[in-house]
N, C-alpha and C positions, 0 to 999 in steps of 0.2 A: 145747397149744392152738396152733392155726397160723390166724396173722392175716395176710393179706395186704395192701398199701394203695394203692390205683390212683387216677389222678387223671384226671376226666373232665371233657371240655367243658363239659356243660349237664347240672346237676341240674333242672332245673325249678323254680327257687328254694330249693333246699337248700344249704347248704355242703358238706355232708357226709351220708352212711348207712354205716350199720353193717348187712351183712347174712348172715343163717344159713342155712349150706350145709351139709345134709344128704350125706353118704354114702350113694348106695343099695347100695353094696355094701361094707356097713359088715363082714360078717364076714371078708373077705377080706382087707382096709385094716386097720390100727392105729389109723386117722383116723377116725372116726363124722361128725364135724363140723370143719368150717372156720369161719372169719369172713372177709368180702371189706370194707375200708373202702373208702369212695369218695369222694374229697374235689374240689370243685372246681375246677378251673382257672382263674386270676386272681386269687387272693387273697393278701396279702402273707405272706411265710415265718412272719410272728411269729405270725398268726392262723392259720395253718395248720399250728403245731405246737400251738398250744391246744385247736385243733380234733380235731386225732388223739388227743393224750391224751383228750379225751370219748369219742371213740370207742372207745378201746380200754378204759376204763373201761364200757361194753357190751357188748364181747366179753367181760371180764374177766368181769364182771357173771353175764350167760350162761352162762359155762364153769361157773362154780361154782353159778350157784342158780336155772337153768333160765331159758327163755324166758318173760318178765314182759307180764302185761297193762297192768301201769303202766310205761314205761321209765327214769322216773327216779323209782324207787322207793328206798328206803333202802339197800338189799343194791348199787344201782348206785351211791349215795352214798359206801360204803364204798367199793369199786371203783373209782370216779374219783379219792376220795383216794388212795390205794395208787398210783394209775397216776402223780397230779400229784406224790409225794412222787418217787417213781422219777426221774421226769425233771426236775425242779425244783428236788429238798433239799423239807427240813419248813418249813412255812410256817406 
């Protein structure tokens, strides 16, 4: 799974997006899909690592159990756990 994480100006009132990048020339590539996070700029380091582990808990989410009509469905609950214990220890 390849996530990358870029910090922009202006979300438009978002902190943060998680978004899915198709391959189109997926047979060629190993890669089918990416994920680009996008976090904003000005927010303090502490909220802007809790911010990515949610994010990457979407990507995470995705890799494994496809693109959700709901986003914070259960299977992304799992997922964000997984990501929070990663970077945090078991809470």
């Amino acid at each position: 799974m390849t996530v990358r994480t870029v910090l922009k100006k202006d979300l438009k009132g978002d902190w943060a997006r998680c978004w899915l990048y198709v391959n189109k020339n997926a047979k060629k590539s190993k890669r089918k899909y990416s994920f680009v996070i996008e976090i904003g700029r000005g927010i303090n380091e502490d909220f802007a690592i809790d911010i990515l582990v949610h994010e990457w808990g979407h990507a995470y989410d995705q890799h494994h159990n496809g693109y959700p009509r709901i986003h914070h469905r259960k299977s992304w609950s799992d997922a964000y756990n997984e990501c929070y214990t990663i970077v945090y220890g078991r809470h």
